[in-house]
C-alpha positions in Angstrom: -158.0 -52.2 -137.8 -157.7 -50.9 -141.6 -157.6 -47.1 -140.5 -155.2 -48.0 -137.8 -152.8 -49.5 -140.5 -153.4 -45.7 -142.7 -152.7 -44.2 -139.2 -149.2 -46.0 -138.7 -148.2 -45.7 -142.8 -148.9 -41.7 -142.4 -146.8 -42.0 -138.9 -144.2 -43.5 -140.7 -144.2 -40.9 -143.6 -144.6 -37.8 -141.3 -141.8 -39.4 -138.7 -139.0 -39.8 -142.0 -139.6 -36.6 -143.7 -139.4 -35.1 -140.5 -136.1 -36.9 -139.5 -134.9 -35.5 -142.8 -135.5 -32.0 -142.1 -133.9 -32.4 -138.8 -130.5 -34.3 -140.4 -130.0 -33.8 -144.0 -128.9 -37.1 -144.6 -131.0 -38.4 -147.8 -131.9 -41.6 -146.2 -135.1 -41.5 -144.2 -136.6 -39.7 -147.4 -136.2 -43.3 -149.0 -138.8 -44.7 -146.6 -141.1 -41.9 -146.2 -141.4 -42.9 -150.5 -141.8 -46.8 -149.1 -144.3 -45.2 -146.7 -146.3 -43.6 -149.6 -146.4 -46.7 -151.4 -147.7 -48.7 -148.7 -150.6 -46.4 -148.4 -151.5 -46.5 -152.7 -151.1 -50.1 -151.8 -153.7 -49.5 -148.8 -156.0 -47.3 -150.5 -156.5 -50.5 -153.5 -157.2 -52.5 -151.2 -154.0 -54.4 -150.8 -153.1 -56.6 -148.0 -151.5 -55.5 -144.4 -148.7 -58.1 -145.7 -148.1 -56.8 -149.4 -148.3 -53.3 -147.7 -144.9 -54.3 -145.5 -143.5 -56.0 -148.3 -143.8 -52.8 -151.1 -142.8 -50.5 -148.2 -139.9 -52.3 -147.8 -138.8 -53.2 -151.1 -139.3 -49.6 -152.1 -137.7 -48.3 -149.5 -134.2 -50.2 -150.2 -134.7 -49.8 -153.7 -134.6 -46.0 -153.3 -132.3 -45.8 -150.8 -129.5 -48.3 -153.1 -130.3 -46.8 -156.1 -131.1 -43.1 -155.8 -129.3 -41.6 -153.0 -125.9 -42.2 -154.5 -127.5 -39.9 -157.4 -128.9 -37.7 -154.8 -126.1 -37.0 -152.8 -123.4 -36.3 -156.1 -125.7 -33.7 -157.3 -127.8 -32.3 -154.5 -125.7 -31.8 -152.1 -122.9 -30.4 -154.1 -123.3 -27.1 -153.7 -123.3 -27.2 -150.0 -121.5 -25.4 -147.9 -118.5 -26.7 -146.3 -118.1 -26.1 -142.5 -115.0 -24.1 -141.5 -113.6 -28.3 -140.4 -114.8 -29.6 -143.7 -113.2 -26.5 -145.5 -109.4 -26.5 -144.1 -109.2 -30.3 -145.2 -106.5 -30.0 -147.9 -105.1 -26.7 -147.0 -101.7 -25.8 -146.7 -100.5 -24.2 -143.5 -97.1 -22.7 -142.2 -96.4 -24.0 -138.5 -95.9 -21.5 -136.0 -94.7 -23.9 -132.8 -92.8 -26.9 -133.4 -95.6 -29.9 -134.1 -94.0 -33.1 -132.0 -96.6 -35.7 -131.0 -94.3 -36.7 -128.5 -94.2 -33.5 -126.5 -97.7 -33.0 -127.5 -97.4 -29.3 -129.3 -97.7 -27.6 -132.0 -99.4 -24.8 -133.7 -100.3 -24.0 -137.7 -101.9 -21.0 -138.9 -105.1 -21.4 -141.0 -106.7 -18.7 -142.8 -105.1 -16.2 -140.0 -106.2 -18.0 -136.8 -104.1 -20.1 -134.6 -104.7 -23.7 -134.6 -103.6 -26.7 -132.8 -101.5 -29.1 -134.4 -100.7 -33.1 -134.8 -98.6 -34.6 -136.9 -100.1 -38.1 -139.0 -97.1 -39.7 -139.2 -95.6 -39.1 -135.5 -91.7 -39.7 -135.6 -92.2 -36.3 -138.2 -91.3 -33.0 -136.3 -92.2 -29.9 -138.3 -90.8 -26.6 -137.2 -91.6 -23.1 -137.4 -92.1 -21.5 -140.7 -92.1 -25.3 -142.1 -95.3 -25.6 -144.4 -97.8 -29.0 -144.4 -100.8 -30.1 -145.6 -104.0 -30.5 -143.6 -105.4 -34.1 -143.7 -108.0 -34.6 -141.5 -109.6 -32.5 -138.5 -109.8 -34.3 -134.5 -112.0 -31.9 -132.2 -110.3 -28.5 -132.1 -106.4 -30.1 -133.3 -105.6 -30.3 -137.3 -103.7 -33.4 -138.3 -100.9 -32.5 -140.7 -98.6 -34.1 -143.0 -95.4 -32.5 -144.4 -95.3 -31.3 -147.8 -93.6 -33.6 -150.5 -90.7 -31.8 -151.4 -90.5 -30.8 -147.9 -87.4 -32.5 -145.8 -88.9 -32.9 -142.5 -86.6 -33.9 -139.5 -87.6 -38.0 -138.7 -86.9 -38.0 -134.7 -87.8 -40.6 -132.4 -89.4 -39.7 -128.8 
């Protein structure tokens, strides 16, 4: 039964880091560290139950205490995806954006993009300029620039 309990704590390690190749999310890593523990804990001799309750505890102790860390200053230098990327960008509207009628265009960067507005009784017009806020499928949400005077129509 002891080497089955090594067998499952090197699972466990090999089945996280794994998972955190594959998504890049700095939270399995946490309990593939919980998983290492378990097995120094295995290797002195410790307990099947001490061995669940170190891989546990240090597995929400990383996870609460270092991944904020981790993810401010590892993963800033990442690349931001072309939908990550246009967040915050200001675009010039090339077809009227009404939620109502369900139009609108923006250009972005040169390319053609659909178009929603965030606050729907706003209608933007051509050569208007907004602001993207956030990206739904293949559509970019907008809001109007500030100084901007947007027509307000209801549908």
């Amino acid at each position: 039964m002891e080497f089955n309990i090594f067998i499952l704590w090197l699972i466990i390690l090999i089945g996280c880091m794994i998972a955190e190749i594959a998504t890049v999310g700095l939270t399995t890593i946490w309990f593939a560290g919980g998983a290492v523990v378990a097995m120094i804990c295995y290797a002195a001799g410790g307990s099947v139950l001490l061995q669940i309750v170190l891989f546990f505890a240090v597995s929400i102790v990383l996870l609460l205490f270092t991944r904020p860390f981790a993810v401010k200053y590892i993963n800033k230098n990442r690349y931001k995806s072309n939908y990550e990327g246009n967040i915050g960008k200001r675009v010039r509207v090339t077809q009227e954006v009404n939620n109502f009628r369900e139009s609108g265009k923006v250009l972005v960067d040169g390319m053609e993009w659909s178009a929603r507005m965030e606050d729907s009784s706003i209608v933007l017009h051509p050569d208007e300029e907004a602001v993207i806020t956030e990206v739904r499928g293949v559509k970019v949400i907008l809001t109007p620039l500030p100084a901007q005077n947007s027509q307000k129509e209801q549908p």
